[in-house]
C-alpha positions in Angstrom: 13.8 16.6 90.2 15.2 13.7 87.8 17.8 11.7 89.1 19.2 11.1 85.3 22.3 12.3 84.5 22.8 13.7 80.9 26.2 13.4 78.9 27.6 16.7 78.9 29.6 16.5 75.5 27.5 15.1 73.7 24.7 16.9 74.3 27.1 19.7 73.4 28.6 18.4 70.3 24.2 18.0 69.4 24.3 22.1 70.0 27.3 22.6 67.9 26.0 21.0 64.8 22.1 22.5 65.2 24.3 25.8 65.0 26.4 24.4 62.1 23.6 23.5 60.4 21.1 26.4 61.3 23.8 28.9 60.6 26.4 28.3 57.9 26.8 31.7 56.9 28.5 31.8 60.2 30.7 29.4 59.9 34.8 29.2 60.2 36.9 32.2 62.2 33.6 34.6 61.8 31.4 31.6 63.5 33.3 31.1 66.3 34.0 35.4 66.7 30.1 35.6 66.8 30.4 32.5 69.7 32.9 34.1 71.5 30.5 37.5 71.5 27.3 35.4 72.3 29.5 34.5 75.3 30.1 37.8 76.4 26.5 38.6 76.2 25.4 35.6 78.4 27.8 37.0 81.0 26.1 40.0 80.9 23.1 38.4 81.5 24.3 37.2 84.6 25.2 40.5 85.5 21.6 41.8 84.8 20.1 38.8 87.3 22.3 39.0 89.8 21.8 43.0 90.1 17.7 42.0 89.7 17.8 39.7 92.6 19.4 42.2 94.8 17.6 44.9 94.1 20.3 46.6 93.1 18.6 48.6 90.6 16.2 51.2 92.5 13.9 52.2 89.4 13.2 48.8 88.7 13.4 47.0 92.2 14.1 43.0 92.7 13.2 41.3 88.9 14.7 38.2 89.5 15.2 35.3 91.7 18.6 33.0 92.3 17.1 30.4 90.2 17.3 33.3 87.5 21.2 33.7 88.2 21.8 29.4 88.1 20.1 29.5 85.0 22.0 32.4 83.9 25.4 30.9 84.7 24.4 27.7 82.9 23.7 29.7 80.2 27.3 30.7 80.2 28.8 27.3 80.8 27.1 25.5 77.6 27.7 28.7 75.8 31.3 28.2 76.9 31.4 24.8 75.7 29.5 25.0 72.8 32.3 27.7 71.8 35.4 25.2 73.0 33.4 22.7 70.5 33.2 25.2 67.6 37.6 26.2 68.0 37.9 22.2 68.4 37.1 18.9 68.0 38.6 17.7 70.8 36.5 19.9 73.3 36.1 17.1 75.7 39.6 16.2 76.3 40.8 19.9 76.2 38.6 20.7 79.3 39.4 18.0 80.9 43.1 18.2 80.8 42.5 22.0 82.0 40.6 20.8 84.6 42.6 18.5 85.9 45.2 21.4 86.1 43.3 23.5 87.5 42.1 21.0 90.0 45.7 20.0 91.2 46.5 24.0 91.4 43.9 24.2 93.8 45.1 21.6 95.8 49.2 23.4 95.9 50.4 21.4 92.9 51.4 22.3 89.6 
């Protein structure tokens, strides 16, 4: 495995404008909707890999593996920010000012 650490933003801001540019008839309010719902579907995705690596589905049996799930639920985090990206410019400090918050709720503050 490689030791190198990629930039998170912006490798995400690079996602956001290939979907600018690869899909401007998607752009404004009706860009992001279709973001937001390409979101829910990745979800659901984790769903289906989760219920595949337990088996959970007798007709079809185990499908997939954990790795399938992490790579689901990465799907879901990029597609998250990606979407936080396309309702802002300022994706990077919005998440981390909520993180921060929801780092110091975890530890008892406010």
């Amino acid at each position: 495995m490689d030791d190198e650490r990629t930039d998170l933003f912006p490798v995400i801001d690079g996602l956001w404008q290939w979907l600018e540019t690869t899909q401007p008839e998607t752009a404004g309010r009706e860009g992001l909707l279709l973001r937001l719902l390409k979101l829910s579907e990745e979800v659901g995705e984790v769903a289906e890999a989760v219920i595949g690596a337990t088996g959970q589905n007798p007709r079809k049996g185990v499908t997939h593996t954990w790795e399938d799930v992490e790579a689901e639920l990465c799907d879901v985090a990029i597609t998250a920010l990606v979407t936080l990206r396309t309702l802002t410019p300022e994706a990077p400090q919005v998440f981390e000012r909520h993180l921060a918050r929801v780092a110091a709720r975890s530890r008892g503050g406010r």
